[in-house]
mmCIF file of the N, C-alpha and C atoms, coordinates in Angstrom:
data_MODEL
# 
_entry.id   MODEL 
# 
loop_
_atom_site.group_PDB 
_atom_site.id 
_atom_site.type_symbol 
_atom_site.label_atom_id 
_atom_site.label_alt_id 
_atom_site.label_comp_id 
_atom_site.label_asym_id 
_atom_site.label_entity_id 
_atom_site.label_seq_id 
_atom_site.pdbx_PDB_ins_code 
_atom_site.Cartn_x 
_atom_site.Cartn_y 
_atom_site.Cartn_z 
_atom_site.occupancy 
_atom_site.B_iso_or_equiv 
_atom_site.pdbx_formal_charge 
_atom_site.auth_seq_id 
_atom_site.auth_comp_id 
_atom_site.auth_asym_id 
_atom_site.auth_atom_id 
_atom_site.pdbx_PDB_model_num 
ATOM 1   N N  . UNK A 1 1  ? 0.851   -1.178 0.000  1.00 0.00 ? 1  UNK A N  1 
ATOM 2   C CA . UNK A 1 1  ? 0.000   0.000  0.000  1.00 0.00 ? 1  UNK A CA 1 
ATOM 3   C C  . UNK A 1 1  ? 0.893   1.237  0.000  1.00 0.00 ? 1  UNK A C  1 
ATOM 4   N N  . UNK A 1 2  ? 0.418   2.222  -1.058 1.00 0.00 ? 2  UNK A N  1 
ATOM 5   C CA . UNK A 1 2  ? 1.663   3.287  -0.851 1.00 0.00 ? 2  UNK A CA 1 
ATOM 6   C C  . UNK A 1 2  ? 1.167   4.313  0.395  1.00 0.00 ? 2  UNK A C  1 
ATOM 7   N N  . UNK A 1 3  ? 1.653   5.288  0.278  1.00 0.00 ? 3  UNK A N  1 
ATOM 8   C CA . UNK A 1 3  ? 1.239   6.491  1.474  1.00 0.00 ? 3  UNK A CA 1 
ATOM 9   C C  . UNK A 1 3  ? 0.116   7.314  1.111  1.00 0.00 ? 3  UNK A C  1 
ATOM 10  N N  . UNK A 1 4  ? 0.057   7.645  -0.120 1.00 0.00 ? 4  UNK A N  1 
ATOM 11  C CA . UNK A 1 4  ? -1.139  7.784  -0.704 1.00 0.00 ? 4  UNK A CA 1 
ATOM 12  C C  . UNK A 1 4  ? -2.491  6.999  -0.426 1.00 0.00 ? 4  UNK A C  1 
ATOM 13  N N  . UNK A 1 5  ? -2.329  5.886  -0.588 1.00 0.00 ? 5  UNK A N  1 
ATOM 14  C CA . UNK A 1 5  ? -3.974  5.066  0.513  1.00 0.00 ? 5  UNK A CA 1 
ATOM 15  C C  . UNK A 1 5  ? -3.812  5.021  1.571  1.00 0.00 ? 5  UNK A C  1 
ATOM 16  N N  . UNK A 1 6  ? -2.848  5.008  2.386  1.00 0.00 ? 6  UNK A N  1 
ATOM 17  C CA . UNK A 1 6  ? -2.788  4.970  4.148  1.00 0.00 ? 6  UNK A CA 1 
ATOM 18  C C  . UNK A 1 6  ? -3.619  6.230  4.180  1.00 0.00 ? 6  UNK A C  1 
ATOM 19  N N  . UNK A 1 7  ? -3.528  7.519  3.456  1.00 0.00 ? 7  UNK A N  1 
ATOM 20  C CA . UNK A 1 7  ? -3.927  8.366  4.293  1.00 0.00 ? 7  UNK A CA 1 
ATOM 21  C C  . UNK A 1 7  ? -5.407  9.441  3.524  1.00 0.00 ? 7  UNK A C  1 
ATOM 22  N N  . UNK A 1 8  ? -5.977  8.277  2.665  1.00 0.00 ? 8  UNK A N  1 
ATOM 23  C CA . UNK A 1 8  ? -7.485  8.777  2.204  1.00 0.00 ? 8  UNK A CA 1 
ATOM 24  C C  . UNK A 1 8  ? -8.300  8.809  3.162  1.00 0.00 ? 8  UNK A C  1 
ATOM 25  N N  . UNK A 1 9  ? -9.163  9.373  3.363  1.00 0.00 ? 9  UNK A N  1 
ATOM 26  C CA . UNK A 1 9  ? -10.800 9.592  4.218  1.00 0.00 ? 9  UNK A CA 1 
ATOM 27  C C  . UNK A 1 9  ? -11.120 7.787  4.130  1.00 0.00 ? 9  UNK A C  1 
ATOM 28  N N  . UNK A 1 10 ? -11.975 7.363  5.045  1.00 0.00 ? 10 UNK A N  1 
ATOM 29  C CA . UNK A 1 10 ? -12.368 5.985  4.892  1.00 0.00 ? 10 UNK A CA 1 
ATOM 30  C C  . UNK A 1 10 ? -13.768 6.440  3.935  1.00 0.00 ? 10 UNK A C  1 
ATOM 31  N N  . UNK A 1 11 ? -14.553 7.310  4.989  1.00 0.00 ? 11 UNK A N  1 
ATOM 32  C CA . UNK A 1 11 ? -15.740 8.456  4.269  1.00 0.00 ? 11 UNK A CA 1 
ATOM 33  C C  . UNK A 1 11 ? -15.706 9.653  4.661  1.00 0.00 ? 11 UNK A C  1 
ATOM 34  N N  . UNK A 1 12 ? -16.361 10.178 3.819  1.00 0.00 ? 12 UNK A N  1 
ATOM 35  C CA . UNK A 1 12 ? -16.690 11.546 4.413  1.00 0.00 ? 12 UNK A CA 1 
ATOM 36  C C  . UNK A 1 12 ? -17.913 12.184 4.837  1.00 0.00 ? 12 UNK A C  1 
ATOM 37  N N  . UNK A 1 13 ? -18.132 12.594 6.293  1.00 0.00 ? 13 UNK A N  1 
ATOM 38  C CA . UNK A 1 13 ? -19.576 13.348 6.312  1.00 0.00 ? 13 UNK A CA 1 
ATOM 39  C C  . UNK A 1 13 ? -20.385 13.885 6.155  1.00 0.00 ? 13 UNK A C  1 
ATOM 40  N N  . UNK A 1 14 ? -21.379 13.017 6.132  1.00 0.00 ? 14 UNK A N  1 
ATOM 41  C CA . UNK A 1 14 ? -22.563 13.259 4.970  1.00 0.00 ? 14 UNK A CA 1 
ATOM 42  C C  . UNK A 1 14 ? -23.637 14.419 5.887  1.00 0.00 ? 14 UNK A C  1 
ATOM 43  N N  . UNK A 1 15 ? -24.593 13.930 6.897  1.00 0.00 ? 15 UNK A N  1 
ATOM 44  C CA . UNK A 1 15 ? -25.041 14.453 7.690  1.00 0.00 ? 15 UNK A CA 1 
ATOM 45  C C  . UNK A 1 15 ? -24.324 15.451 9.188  1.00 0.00 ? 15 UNK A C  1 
ATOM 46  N N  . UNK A 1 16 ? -25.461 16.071 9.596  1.00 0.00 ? 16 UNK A N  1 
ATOM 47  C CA . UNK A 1 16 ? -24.984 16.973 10.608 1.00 0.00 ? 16 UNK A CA 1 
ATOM 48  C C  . UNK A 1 16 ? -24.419 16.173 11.431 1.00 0.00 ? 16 UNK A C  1 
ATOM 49  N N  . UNK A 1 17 ? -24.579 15.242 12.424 1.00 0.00 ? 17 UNK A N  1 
ATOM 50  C CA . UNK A 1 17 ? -24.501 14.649 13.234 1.00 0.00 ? 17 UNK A CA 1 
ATOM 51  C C  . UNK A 1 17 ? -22.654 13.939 13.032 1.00 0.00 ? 17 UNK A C  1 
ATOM 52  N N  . UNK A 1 18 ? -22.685 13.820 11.470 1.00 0.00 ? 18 UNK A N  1 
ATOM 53  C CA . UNK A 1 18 ? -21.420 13.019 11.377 1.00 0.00 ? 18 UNK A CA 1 
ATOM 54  C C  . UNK A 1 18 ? -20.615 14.030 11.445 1.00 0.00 ? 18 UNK A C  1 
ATOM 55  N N  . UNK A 1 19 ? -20.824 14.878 10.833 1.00 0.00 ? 19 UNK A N  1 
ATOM 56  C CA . UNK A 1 19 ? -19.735 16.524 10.614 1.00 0.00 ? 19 UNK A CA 1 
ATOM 57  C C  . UNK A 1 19 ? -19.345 16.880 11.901 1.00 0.00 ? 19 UNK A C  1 
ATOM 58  N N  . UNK A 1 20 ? -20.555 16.928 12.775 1.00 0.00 ? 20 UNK A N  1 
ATOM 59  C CA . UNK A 1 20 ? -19.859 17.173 14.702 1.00 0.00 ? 20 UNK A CA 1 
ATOM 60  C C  . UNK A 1 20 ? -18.924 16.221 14.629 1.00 0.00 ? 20 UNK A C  1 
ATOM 61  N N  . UNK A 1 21 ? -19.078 14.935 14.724 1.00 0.00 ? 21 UNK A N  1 
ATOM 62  C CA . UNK A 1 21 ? -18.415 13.994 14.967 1.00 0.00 ? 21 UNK A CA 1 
ATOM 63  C C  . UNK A 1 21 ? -16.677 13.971 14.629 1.00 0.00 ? 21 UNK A C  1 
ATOM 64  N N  . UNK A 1 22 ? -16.900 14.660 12.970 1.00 0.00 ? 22 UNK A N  1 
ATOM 65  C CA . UNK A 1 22 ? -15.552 14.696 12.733 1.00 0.00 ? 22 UNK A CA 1 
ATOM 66  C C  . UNK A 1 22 ? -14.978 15.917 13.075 1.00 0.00 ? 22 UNK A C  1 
ATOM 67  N N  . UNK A 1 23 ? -15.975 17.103 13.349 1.00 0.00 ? 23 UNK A N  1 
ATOM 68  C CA . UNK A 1 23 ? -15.724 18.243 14.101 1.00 0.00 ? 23 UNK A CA 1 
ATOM 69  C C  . UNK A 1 23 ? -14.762 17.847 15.248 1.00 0.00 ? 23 UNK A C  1 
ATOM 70  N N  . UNK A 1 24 ? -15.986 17.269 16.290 1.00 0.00 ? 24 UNK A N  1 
ATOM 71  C CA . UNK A 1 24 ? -14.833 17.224 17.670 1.00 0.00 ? 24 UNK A CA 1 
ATOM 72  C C  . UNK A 1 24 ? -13.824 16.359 17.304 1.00 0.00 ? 24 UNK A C  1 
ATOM 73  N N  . UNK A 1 25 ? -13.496 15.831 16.521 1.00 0.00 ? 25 UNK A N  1 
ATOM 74  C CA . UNK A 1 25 ? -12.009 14.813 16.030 1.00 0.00 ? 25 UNK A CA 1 
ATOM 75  C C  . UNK A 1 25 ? -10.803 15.585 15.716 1.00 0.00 ? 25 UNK A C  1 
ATOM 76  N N  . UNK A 1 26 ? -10.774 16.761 15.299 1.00 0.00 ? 26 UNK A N  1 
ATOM 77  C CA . UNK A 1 26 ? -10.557 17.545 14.893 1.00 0.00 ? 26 UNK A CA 1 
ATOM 78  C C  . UNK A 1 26 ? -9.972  18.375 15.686 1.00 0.00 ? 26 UNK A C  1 
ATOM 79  N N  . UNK A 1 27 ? -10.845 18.793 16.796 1.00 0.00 ? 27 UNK A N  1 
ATOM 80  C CA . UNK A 1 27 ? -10.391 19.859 17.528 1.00 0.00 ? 27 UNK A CA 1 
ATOM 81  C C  . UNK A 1 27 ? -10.088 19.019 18.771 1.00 0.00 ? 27 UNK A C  1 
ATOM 82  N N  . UNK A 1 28 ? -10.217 17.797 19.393 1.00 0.00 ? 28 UNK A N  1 
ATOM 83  C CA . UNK A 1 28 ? -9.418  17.166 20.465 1.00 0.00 ? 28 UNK A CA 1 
ATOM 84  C C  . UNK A 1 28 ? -7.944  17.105 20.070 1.00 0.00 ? 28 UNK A C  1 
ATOM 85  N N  . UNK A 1 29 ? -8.251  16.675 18.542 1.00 0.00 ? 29 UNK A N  1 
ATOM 86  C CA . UNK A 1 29 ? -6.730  16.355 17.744 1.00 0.00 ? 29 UNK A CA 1 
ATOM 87  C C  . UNK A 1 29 ? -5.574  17.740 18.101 1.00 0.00 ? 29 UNK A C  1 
ATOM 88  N N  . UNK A 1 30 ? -6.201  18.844 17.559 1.00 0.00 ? 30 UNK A N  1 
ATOM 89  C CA . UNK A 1 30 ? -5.439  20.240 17.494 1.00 0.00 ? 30 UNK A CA 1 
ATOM 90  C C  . UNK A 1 30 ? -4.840  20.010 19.657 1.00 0.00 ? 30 UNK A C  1 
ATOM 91  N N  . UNK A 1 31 ? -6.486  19.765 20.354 1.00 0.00 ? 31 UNK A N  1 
ATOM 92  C CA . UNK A 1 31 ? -5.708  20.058 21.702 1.00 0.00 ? 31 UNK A CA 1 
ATOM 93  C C  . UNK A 1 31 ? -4.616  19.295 22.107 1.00 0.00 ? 31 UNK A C  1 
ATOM 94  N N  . UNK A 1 32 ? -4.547  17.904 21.815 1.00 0.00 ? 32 UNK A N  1 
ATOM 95  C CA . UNK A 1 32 ? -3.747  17.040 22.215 1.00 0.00 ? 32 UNK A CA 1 
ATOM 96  C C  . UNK A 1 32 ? -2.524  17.492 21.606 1.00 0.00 ? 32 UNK A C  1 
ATOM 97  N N  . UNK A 1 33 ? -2.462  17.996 20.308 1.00 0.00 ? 33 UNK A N  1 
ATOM 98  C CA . UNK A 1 33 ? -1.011  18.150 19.632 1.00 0.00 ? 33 UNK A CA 1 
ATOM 99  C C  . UNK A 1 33 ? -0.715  19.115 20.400 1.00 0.00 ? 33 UNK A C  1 
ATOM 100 N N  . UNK A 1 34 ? -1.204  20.409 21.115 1.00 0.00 ? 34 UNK A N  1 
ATOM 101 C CA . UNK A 1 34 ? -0.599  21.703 21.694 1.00 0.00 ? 34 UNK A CA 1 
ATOM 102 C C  . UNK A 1 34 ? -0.104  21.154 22.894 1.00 0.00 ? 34 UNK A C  1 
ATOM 103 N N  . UNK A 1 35 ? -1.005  20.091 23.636 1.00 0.00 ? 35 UNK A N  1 
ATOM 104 C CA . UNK A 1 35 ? -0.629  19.957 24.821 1.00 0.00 ? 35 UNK A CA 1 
ATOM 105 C C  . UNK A 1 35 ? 0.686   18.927 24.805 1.00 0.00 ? 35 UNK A C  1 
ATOM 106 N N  . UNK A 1 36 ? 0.610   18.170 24.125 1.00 0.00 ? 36 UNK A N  1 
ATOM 107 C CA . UNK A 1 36 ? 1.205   16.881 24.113 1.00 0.00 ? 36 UNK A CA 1 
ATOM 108 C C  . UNK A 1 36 ? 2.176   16.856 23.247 1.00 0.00 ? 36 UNK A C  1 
ATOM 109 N N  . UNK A 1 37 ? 1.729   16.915 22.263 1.00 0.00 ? 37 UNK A N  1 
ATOM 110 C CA . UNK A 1 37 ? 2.858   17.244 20.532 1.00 0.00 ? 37 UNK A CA 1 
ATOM 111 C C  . UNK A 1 37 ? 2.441   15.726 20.154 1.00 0.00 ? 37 UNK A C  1 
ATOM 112 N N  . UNK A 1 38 ? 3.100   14.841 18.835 1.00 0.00 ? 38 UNK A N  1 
ATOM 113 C CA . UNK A 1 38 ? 3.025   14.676 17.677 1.00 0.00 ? 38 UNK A CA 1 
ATOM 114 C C  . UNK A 1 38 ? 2.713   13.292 18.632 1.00 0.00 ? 38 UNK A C  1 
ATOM 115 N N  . UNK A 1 39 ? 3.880   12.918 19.082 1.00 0.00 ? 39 UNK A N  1 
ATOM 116 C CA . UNK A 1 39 ? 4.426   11.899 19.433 1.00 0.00 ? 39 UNK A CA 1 
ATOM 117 C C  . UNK A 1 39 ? 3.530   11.023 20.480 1.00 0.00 ? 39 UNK A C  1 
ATOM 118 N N  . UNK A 1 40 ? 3.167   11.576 21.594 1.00 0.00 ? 40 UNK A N  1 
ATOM 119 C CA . UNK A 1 40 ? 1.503   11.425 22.102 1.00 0.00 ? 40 UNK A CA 1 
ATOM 120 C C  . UNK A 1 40 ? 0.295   11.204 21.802 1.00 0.00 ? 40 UNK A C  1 
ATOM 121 N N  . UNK A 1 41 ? 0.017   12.017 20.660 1.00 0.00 ? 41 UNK A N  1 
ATOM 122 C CA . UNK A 1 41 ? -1.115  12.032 20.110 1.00 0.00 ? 41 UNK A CA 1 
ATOM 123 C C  . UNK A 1 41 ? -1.763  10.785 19.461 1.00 0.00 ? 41 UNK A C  1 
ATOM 124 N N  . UNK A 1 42 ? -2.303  10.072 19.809 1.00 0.00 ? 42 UNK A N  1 
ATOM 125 C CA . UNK A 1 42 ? -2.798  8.471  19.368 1.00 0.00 ? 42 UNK A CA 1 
ATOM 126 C C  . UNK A 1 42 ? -4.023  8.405  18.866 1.00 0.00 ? 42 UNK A C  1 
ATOM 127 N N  . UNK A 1 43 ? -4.336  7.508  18.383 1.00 0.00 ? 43 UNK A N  1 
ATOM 128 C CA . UNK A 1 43 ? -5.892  8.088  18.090 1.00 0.00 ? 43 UNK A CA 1 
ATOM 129 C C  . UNK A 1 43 ? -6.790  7.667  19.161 1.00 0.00 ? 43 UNK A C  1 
ATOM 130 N N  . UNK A 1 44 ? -6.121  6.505  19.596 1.00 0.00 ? 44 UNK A N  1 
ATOM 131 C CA . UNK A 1 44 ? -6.921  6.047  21.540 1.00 0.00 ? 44 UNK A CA 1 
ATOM 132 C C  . UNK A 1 44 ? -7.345  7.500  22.243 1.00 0.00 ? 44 UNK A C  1 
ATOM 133 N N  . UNK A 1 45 ? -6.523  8.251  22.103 1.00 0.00 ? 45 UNK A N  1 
ATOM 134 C CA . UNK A 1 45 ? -6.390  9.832  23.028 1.00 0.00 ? 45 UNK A CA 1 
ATOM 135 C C  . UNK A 1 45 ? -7.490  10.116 22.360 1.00 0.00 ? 45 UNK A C  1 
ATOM 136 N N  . UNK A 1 46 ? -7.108  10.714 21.028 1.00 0.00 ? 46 UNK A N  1 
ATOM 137 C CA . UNK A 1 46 ? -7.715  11.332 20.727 1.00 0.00 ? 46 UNK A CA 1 
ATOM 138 C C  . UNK A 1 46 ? -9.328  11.555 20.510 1.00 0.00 ? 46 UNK A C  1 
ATOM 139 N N  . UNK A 1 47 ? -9.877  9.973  20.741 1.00 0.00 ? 47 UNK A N  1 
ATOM 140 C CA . UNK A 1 47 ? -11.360 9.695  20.205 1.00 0.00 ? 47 UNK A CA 1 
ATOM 141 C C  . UNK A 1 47 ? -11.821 9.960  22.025 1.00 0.00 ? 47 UNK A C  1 
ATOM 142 N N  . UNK A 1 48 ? -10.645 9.142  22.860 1.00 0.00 ? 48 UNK A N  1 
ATOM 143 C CA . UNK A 1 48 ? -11.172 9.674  24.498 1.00 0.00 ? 48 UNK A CA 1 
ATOM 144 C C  . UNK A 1 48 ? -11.701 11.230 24.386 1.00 0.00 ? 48 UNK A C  1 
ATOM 145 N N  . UNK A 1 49 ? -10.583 11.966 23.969 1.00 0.00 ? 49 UNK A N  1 
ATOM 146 C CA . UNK A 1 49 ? -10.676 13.291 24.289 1.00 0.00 ? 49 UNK A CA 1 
ATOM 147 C C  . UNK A 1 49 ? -11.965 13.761 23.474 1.00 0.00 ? 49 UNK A C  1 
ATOM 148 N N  . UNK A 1 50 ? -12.200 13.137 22.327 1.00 0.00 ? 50 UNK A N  1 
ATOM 149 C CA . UNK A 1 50 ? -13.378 13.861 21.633 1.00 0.00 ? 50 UNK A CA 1 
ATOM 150 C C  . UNK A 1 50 ? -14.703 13.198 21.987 1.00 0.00 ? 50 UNK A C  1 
ATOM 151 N N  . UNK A 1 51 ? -14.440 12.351 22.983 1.00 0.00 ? 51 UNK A N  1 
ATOM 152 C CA . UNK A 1 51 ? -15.860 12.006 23.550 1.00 0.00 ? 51 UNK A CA 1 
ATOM 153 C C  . UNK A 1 51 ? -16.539 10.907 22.693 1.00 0.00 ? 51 UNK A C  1 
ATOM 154 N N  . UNK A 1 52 ? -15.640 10.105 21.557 1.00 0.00 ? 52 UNK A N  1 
ATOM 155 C CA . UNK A 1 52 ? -16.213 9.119  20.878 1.00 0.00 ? 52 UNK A CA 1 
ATOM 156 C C  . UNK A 1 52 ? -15.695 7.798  21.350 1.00 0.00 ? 52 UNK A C  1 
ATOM 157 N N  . UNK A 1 53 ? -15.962 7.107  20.407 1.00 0.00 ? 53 UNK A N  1 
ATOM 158 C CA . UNK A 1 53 ? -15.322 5.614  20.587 1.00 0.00 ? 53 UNK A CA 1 
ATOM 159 C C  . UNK A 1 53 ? -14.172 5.197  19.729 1.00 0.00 ? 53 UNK A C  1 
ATOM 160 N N  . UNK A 1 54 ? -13.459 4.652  19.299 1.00 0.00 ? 54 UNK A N  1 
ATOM 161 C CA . UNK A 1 54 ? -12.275 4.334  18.644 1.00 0.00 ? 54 UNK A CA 1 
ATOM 162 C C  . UNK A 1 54 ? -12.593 4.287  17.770 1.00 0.00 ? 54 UNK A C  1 
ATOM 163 N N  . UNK A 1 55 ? -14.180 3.173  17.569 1.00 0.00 ? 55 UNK A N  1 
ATOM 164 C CA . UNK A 1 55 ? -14.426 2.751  15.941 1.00 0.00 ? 55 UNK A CA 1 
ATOM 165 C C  . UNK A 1 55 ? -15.112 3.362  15.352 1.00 0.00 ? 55 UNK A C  1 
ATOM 166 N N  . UNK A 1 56 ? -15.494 4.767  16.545 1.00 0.00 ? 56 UNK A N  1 
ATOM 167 C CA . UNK A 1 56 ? -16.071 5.832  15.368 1.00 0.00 ? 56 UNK A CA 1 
ATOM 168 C C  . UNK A 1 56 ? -15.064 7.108  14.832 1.00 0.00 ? 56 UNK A C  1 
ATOM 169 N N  . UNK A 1 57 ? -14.235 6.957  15.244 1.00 0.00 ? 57 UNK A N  1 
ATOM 170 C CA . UNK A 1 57 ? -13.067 7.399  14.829 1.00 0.00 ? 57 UNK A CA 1 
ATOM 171 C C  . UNK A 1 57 ? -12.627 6.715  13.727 1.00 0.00 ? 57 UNK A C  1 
ATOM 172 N N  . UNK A 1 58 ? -12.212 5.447  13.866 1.00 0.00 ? 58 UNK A N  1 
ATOM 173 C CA . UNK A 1 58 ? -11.920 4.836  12.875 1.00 0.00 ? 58 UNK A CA 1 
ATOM 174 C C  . UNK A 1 58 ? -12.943 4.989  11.475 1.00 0.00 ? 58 UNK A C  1 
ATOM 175 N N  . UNK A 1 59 ? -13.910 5.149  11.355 1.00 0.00 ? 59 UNK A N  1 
ATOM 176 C CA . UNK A 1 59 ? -14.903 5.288  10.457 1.00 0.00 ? 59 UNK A CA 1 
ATOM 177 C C  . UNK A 1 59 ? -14.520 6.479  9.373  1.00 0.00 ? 59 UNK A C  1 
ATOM 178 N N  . UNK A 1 60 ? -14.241 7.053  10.274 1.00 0.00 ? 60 UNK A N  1 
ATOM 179 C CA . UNK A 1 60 ? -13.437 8.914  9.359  1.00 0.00 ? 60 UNK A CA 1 
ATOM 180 C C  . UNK A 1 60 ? -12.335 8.420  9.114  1.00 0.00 ? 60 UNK A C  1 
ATOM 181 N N  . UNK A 1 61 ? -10.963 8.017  9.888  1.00 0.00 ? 61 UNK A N  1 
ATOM 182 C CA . UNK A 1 61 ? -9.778  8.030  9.696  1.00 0.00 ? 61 UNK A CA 1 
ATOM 183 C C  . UNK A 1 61 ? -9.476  6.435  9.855  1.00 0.00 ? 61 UNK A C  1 
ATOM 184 N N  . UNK A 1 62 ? -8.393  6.153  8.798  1.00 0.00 ? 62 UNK A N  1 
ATOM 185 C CA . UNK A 1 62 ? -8.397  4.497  8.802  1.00 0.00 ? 62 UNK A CA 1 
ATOM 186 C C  . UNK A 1 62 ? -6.775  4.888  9.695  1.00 0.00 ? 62 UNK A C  1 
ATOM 187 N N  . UNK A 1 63 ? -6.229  5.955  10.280 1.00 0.00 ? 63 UNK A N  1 
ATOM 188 C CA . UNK A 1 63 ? -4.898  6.056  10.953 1.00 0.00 ? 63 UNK A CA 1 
ATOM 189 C C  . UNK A 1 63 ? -4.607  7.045  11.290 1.00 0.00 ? 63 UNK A C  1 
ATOM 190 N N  . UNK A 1 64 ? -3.707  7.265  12.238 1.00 0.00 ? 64 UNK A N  1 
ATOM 191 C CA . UNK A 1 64 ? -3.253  8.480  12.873 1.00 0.00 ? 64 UNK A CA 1 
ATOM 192 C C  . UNK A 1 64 ? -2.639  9.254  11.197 1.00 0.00 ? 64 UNK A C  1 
ATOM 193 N N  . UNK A 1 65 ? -2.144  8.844  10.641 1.00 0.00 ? 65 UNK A N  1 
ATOM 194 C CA . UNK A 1 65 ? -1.077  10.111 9.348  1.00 0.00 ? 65 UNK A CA 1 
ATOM 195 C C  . UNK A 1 65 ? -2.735  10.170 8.735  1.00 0.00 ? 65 UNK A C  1 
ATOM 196 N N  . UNK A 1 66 ? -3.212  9.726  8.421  1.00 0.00 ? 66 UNK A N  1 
ATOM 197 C CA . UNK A 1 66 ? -5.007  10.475 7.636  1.00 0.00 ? 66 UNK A CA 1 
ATOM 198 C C  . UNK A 1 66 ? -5.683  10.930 8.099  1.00 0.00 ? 66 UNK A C  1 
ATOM 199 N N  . UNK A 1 67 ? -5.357  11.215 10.060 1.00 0.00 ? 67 UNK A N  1 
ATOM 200 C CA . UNK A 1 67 ? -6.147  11.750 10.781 1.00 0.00 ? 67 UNK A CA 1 
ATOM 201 C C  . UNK A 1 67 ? -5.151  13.284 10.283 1.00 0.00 ? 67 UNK A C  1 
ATOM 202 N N  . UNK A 1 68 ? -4.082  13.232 10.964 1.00 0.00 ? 68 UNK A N  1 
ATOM 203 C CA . UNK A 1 68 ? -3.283  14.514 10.781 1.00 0.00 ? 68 UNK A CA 1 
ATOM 204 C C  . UNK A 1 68 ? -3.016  15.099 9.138  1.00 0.00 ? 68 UNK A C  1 
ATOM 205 N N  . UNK A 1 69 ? -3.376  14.369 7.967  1.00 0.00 ? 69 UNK A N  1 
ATOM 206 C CA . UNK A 1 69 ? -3.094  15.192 7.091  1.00 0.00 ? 69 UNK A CA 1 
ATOM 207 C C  . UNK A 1 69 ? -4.986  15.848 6.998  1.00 0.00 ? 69 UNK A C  1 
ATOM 208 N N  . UNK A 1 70 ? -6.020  15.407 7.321  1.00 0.00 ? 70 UNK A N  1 
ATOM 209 C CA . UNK A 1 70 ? -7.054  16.123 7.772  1.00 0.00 ? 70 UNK A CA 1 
ATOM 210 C C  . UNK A 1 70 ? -6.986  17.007 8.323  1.00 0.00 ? 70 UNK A C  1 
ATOM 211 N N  . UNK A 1 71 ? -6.194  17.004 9.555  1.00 0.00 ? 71 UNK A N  1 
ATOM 212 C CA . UNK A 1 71 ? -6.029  17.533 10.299 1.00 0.00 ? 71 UNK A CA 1 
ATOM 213 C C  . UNK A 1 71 ? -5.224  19.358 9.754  1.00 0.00 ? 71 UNK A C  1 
ATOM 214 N N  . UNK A 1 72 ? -3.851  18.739 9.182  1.00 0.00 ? 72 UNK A N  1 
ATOM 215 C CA . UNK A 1 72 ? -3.223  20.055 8.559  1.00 0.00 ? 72 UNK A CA 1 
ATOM 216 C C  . UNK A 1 72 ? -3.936  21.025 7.460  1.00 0.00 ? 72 UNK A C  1 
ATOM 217 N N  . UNK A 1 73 ? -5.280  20.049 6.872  1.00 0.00 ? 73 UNK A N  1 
ATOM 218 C CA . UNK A 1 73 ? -6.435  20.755 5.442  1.00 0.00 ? 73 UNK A CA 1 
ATOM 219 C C  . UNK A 1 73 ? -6.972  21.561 6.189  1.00 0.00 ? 73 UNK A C  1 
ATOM 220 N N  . UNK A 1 74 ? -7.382  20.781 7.420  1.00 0.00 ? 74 UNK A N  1 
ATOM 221 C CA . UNK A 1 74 ? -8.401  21.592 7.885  1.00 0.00 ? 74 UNK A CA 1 
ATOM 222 C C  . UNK A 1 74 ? -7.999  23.041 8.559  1.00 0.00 ? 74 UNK A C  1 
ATOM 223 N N  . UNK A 1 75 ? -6.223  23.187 9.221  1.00 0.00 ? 75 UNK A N  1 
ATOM 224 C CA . UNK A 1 75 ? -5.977  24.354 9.463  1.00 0.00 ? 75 UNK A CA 1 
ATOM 225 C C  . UNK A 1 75 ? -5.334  25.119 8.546  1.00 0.00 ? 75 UNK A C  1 
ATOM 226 N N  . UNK A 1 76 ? -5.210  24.747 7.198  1.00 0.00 ? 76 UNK A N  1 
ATOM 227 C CA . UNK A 1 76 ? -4.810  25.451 6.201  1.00 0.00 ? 76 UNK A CA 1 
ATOM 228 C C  . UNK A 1 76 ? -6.271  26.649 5.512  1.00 0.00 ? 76 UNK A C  1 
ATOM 229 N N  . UNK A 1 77 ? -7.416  25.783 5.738  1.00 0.00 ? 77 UNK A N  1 
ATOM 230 C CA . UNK A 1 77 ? -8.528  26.263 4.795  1.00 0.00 ? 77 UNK A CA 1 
ATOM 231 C C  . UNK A 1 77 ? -9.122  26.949 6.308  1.00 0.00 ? 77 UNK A C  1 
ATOM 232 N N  . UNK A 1 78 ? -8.873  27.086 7.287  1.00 0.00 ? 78 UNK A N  1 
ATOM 233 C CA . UNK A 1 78 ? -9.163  28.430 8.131  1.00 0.00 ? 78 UNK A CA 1 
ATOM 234 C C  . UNK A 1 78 ? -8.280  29.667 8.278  1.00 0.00 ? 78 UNK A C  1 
# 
C-alpha cells in the first residue's frame, strides 16, 4: 500500500450529526497536539478526548497520518 492510501478519508460526512463527529475529532486532535505534541497524540487519546469511541473514529480516519493530514487541510482552509 503506498502512502497515498494509508492516508485517504475511509468516508466523508454526509449528515450533521457526522460533521460534529468529525468536528470534535478535529479539535481534540489540534488540543492534544498543543498539549502533548506529535508523538503522544494516538488516536486512543484522541477519540477519548473527543468524547467518541475508537471505531467511530476509525470510520473517518483508517490512521493516525489520515487523521493529521485532515487535520493540517483543515488548518490550512481556516
Amino acid at each position: 500500500m503506498t502512502a497515498k492510501h494509508r492516508t485517504i478519508h475511509r468516508k466523508l460526512p454526509q449528515q450533521g450529526r457526522s460533521k460534529l463527529t468529525v468536528d470534535a475529532i478535529l479539535t481534540a486532535t489540534a488540543h492534544i497536539l498543543i498539549e502533548d505534541g506529535y508523538d503522544k497524540a494516538s488516536t486512543n487519546r484522541i477519540a477519548e478526548r473527543a468524547g467518541i469511541s475508537i471505531g467511530s473514529l476509525y470510520q473517518y480516519f483508517p490512521n493516525k497520518e489520515s487523521l493529521m493530514v485532515a487535520f493540517a487541510i483543515d488548518m490550512l482552509a481556516t
